[in-house]
N, C-alpha and C positions, 0 to 999 in steps of 0.2 A: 493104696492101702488095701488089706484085706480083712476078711471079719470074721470072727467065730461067732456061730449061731447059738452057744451057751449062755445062759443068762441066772443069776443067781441072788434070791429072793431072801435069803437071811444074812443078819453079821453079826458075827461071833464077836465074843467079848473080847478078844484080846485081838481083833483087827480095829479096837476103837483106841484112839487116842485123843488127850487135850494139847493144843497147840496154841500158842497165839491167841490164849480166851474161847477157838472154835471148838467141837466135838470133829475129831479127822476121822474120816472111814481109809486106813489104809488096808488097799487090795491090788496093791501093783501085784497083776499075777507071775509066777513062774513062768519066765520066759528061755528060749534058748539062749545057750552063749553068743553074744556081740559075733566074736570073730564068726561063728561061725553062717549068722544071717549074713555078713559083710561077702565072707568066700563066695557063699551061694552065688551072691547077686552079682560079684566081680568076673565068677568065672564063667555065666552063663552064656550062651549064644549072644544074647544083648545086655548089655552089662545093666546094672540097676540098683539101687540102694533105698531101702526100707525106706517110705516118704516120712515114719515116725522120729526119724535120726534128726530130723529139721527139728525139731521142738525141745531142745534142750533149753536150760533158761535163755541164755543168749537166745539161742533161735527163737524163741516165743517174744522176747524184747523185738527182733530184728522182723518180724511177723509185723508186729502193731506201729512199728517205723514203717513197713511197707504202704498200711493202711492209711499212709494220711499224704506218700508221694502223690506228685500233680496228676498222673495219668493212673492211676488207681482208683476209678471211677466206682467200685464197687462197694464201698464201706461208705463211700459219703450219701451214693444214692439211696443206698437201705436204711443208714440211716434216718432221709428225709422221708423215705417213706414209711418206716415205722412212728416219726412224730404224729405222723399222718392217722397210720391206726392202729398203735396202740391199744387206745382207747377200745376200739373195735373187737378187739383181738378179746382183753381182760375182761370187758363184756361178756363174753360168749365161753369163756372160761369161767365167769362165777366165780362163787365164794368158794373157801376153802378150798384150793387148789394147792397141789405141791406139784412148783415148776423143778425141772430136773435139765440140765443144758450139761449135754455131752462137750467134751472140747472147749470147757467154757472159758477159757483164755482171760481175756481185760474183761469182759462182760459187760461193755459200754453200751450196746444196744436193752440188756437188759433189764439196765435201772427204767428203759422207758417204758417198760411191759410193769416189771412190777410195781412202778408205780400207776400202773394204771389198771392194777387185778387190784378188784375189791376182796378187799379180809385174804393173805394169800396166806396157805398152812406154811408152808415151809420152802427154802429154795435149796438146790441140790444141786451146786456146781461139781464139773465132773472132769479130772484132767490130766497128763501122766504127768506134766510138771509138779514136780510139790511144793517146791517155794515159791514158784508163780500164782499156785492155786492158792495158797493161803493170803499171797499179798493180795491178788483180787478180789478173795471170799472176805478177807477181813474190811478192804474198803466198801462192798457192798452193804457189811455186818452195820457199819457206821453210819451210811447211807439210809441205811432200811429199818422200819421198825419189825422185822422178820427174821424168822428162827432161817439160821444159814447153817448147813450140816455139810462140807463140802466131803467129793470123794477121792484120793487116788488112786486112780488107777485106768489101763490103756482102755478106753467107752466099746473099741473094737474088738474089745473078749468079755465081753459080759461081768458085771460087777454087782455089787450087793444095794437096795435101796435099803434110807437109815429109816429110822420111826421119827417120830416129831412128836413133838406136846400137843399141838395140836390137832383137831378133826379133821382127817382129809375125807373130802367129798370125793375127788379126782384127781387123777395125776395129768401132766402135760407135758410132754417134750417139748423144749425150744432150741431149734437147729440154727441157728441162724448164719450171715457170713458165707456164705456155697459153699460150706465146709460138705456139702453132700456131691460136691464137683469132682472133690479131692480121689474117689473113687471110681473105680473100675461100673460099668451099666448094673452086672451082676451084682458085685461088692453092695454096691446103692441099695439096689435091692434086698439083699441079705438083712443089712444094717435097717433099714424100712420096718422089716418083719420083726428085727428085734424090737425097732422103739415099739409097735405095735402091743408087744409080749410085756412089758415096761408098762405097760398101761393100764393092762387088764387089772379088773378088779381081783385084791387079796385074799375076800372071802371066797372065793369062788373061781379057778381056773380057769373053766371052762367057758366063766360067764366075760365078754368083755363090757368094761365099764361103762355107760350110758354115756358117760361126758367126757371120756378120756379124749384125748387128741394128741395130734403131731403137729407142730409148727416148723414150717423149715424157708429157710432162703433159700433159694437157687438163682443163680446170672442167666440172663435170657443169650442165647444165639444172636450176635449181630454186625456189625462191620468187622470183617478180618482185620485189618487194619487197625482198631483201635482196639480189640481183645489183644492180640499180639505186646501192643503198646504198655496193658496192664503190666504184662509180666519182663516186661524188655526196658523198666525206666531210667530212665537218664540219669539219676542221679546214683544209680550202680547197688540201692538197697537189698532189690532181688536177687541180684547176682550174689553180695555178700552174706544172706542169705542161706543160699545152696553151696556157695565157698566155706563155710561155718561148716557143713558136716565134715566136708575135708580134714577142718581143721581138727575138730571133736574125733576123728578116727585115727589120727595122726596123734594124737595126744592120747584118747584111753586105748590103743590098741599097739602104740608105740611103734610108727612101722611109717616109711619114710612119705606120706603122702604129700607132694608139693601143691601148694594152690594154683602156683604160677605156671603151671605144666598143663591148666583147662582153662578152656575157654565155656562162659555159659550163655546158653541163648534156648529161648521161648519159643517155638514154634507151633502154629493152629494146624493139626492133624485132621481133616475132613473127614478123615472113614473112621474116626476114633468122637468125632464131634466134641471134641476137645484142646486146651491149648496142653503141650507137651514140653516142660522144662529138662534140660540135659544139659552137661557140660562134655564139653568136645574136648579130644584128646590134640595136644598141639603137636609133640613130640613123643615119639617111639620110646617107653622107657618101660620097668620092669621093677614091679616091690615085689618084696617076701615079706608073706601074715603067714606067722602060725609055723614055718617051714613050709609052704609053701610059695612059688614064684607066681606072682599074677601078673600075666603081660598088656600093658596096653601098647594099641599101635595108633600112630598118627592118624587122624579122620575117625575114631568112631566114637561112640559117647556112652555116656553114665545116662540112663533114664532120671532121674529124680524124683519128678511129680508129674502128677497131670491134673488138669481143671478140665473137667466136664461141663461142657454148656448146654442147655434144653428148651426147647420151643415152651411153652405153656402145656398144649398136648402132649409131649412126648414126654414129661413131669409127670400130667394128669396117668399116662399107661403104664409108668413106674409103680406111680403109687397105687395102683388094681393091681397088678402084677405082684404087691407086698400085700398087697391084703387092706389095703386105706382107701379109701374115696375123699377125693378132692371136693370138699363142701363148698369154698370159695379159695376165692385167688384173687391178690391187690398186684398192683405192679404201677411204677412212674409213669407219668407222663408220657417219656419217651420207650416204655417198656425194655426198659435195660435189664433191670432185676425186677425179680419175682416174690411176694411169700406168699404159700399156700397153706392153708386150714386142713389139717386132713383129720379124719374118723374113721375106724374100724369099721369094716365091710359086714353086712349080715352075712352069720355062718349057719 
């Protein structure tokens, strides 16, 4: 994924809408034409597809099915470790807090934060699904006795925060999920400095907020063998998955794309410190998008995603690197996953 460094602090009355009982901030921004990210990516030196293409409903459905396969070790352990400290966390967050979660998909980790932030202003899910966002914002509405203002729009171009009825003292990103893996070292970074920007106090640009913070998950570095296994599971979730944008391109771009013609597999890239999903081409064959021919040939692959993994350290020089300091950091038992505490740097 890539990120724009823009970020935008008003919203306009008529990007508001009521939905489903919620107040909707829609700000899906102006983006380029479909076909035309698709050509880029097809016709490059290494082929590759927008990893945003994954998240359509189905794919946000087929996300949260990945989350609960046997060898997807990463949503149960964060889990266990946020029952763990929650509490910890909403502590040190304080009263009137407006938590804001980019990507914030099911938001199953979050009912255990907000319930566990005393007195919270407001929560601010944020998502480019729109019917996913509202089905999740509404179950949390029901859930929570808190003002829920969700947003849409892609978190990776900068979007508008709404107002609340209530007093915010502080704002708080919560990242959770390694949805910060999904990213390029750079990108990470980029994105870091926005949530940072996101934080700063309102009255005052210049000034960053005293109590702001970033919470994020990150998957620690650990046996090749069983990172690989996350994204390679036996029961074909993953694969169908990254077969789904085939199918979603095939369908809104009308253009002959077979699922049956890739193969996908997971691979741990060491110089990239990352696991690297692609689907491999089986058979020499050729579509036309657009009027144009895009060839593929047998042996080479579609990038799709990548999952960045990080030592504890090499997190902590991320987060300097964007401008955050690492105040603490929890991690399981077996130090599988990570969440770290971050704060704005003195400037």
């Amino acid at each position: 994924m890539s990120v724009d460094n823009s970020f935008e602090s008003q919203v306009e009355q008529d990007q508001v809408a009521v939905q489903d009982g919620l107040q909707l901030i829609e700000f899906a921004p102006q983006q380029r034409p479909l076909i035309e990210e698709v050509l880029e990516g097809l016709t490059a030196k290494e082929k590759s597809l927008p990893a945003k293409l994954h998240y359509d409903q189905r794919g946000s459905m087929l996300f949260e099915q990945i989350c609960d396969v046997d060898e997807y070790y990463i949503t149960r352990t964060e889990l266990a470790l946020m029952r763990e400290i929650s509490g910890a966390i909403g502590d040190t967050l304080g009263n009137g807090c407006m938590l804001i979660e980019p990507g914030s998909g099911a938001s199953l980790k979050t009912d255990l934060l907000l319930s566990a932030m005393p007195n919270p202003a407001a929560y601010v899910p944020v998502d480019i699904s729109r019917d996913f966002l509202l089905e999740s914002a509404t179950a949390i509405a029901e859930r929570h006795d808190i003002e829920v203002l969700p947003v849409w729009a892609d978190f990776t171009k900068g979007h508008p925060i709404p107002s609340c009825e209530a007093v915010v003292r502080n704002r708080a990103i919560y990242f959770p999920g390694s949805t910060v893996g999904n990213f390029s070292r750079s990108d990470a970074s980029q994105l870091l400095q926005n949530f940072a920007s996101m934080i700063r106090d309102e009255s005052d640009d210049e000034q960053i907020h005293s109590e702001g913070a970033v919470v994020v998950g990150f998957d620690c570095k650990k046996d090749t063998s069983r990172m690989e296994a996350a994204y390679n599971d036996a029961e074909g979730v993953t694969a169908e998955f990254n077969y789904n944008v085939i199918d979603r391109l095939a369908q809104e771009l009308r253009v002959s794309l077979d699922r049956e013609k890739f193969t996908f597999r997971a691979d741990w890239v060491e110089d990239e410190g990352a696991i690297v999903s692609r689907l491999w081409v089986d058979e020499s064959h050729t579509v036309e998008m657009a009027g144009e021919a895009v060839r593929f040939e047998a042996g080479e692959a579609i990038r799709m995603e990548e999952s960045h993994k990080y030592t504890p350290d090499e997190f902590k020089t991320l987060a300097q690197q964007s401008g955050l300091g690492m105040e603490r950091i929890w991690t399981d038992d077996a130090a599988d996953f990570a969440v770290a505490y971050l704060r704005p740097l003195s400037v």
